[in-house]
Steps between C-alpha positions, in 0.01 A plus 500: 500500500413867525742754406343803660236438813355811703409432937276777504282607799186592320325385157590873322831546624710349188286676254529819664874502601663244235221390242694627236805325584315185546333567116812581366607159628261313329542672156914400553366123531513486874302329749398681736234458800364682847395369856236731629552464963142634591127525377536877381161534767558827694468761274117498540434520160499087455457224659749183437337312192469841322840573591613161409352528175653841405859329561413186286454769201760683590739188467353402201549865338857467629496205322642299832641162463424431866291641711375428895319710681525432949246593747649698735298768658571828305663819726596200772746355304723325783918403428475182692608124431127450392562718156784412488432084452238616332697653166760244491307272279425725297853623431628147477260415250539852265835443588629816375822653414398889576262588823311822518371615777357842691793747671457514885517901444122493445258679685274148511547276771406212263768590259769486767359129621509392126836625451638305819275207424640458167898568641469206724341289293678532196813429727354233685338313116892431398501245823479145405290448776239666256570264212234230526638400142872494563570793290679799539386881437677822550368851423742804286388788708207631694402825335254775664286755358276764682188639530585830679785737437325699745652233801776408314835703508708313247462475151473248270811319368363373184248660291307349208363735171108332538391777260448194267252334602366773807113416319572167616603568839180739499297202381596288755464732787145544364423168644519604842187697434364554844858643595481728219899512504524549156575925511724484778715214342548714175583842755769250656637371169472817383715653824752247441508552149621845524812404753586277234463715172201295340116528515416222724749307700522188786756477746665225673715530881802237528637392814743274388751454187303417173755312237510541149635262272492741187617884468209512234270494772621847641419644210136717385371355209 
């Protein structure tokens, strides 16, 4: 069981918008993992197997617990029943208790077909139509981050301090060499940093109620 599993559209998105998050995770004693939708392709600067092997580092310098990468054509990422049967196994088998996923505010198509991909089926997953085993999974909370507060009107309801372990985050954008992503993660973390009152920051959009079982957990430490 994974406590913490990412849907994201491309192989640098969680690295860029929520790698810290996802490291902080794993120095807690979290699992965590990340399902990559499409080959990463139509940037131009790589083809798939480079691309592919850029987000196999990346995982492993997020220090994933699970990781699958789809093949879904990048910048024609379709929200259709085909995606969508096609990340339900995945889910069922991380079966985890937080979902993170892209806001449908961004300016990239893709991220708005992730985000609805991963909606429907994270909802659909709980069916025990879908449990070939018998067993029963439900997800906490589906929680978004974003990759453009350019396209995006709201703000973030949660923030995270990743001023920690920001060389780590830096590392494992470095992965994603051909991107070269690394500069404008930092200038985002960095952006968000200052709305929150700390060098480098990570956001996170709810949609729905998040429960807490301990005040503690409200508080900055």
């Amino acid at each position: 069981m994974i406590d913490l599993l990412a849907v994201c559209a491309h192989p640098d998105d969680l690295e860029v918008c929520a790698g810290g998050i996802f490291i902080k995770a794993k120095r807690e004693g979290l699992k965590t993992g990340l399902v990559i939708l499409t080959d990463g392709a139509a940037s131009g600067y790589a083809g798939p197997e480079e691309r592919g092997k850029e987000a196999v580092e990346g995982a492993i310098r997020l220090g994933l617990d699970y990781f699958v990468q789809l093949d879904y054509p990048d910048a024609a990422l379709a929200f259709c029943q085909e995606t969508v049967q096609a990340l339900i196994p995945h889910l069922r088998k991380a079966a985890p208790q937080l979902i993170f996923t892209l806001h449908q505010a961004d300016y990239h198509p893709d991220h708005v077909a992730a985000s609805k991909i991963t909606q429907a089926a994270a909802f659909a997953a709980q069916l025990k139509k879908y449990a070939r085993d018998g067993s029963e999974w439900h997800y906490d909370a589906i929680l978004y981050f974003s990759a453009d507060l350019r396209t995006n009107p709201q703000r973030p309801q949660l923030m995270f301090d990743i001023s920690d372990v920001i060389g780590e985050k830096s590392k494992a954008c470095d992965a994603h060499l051909s991107q070269k992503v690394t500069g404008f993660a930092l200038d985002y973390s960095q952006s968000l940093g200052r709305m929150a009152g700390v060098p480098y920051a990570e956001g996170l959009y709810l949609e729905q109620v998040l429960m807490m079982d301990k005040v503690a957990g409200l508080l900055k430490k």
